[in-house]
N, C-alpha and C positions, 0 to 999 in steps of 0.2 A: 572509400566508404567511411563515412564519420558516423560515431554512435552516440545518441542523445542519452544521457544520465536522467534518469525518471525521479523526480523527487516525490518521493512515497513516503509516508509515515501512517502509525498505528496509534489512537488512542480508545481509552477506553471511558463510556460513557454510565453513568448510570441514572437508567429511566426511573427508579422507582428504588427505594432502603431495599438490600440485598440481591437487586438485580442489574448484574453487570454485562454490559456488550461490548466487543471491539467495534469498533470503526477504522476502515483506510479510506485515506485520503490520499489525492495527489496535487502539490501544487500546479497553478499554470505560467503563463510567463509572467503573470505581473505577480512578483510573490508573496505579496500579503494576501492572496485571492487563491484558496483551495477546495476541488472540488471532493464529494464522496465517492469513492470507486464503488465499495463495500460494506455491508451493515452484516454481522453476525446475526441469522436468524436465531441462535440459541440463544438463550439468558445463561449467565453463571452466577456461583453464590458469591463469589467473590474476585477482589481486582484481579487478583495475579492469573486466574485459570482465563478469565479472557483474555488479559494480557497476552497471553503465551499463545491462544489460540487464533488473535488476531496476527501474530507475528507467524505462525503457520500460515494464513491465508496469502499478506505478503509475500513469501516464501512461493507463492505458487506464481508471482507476477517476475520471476525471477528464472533465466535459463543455466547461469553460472554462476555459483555461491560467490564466487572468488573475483568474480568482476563485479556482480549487483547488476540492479536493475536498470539496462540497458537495451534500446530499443533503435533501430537500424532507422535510421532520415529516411522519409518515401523520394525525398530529390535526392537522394545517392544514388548513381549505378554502378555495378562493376563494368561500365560497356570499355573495352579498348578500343 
C-alpha cells in the first residue's frame, strides 16, 4: 500500500483593512495549479489570529501529526 503526500498549505488573505481570513489550498499534479479546499467563514482583526486558525483547520486534514498529510492511493490493495 503506497501513501500519497497531500501538498497542503495555509495563507492568509485580506479582503478588506483589518479583515483577515485563512485559506487552504492544496496543490494538484501540475504544480504551479492549486486548488481552494477551505475559506474561513470568520474574519479576524489581524494576520497572526487567522494564521493560527487556518493552520488548525489544516490540522483537521491530518490523521498523524508525525507523519502529515497522508492519504492511502484508491489503486492500492492490501489483497494477497
Amino acid at each position: 500500500m503506497a501513501d500519497l503526500y497531500r501538498r497542503l498549505a495555509v495563507f492568509v488573505d485580506r479582503p478588506s483593512p483589518g479583515n483577515f481570513v485563512w485559506v487552504l489550498i492544496e496543490s494538484t499534479d501540475d504544480p504551479a495549479v492549486w486548488l481552494d479546499l477551505e475559506t474561513g467563514e470568520e474574519g479576524f482583526d489581524n494576520w497572526r489570529e487567522a494564521y493560527d486558525a487556518g493552520n488548525e483547520a489544516l490540522m483537521a486534514y491530518v490523521d498523524d501529526e508525525l507523519a502529515g498529510p497522508v492519504e492511502t492511493s484508491p489503486d492500492d490493495t492490501d489483497a494477497d
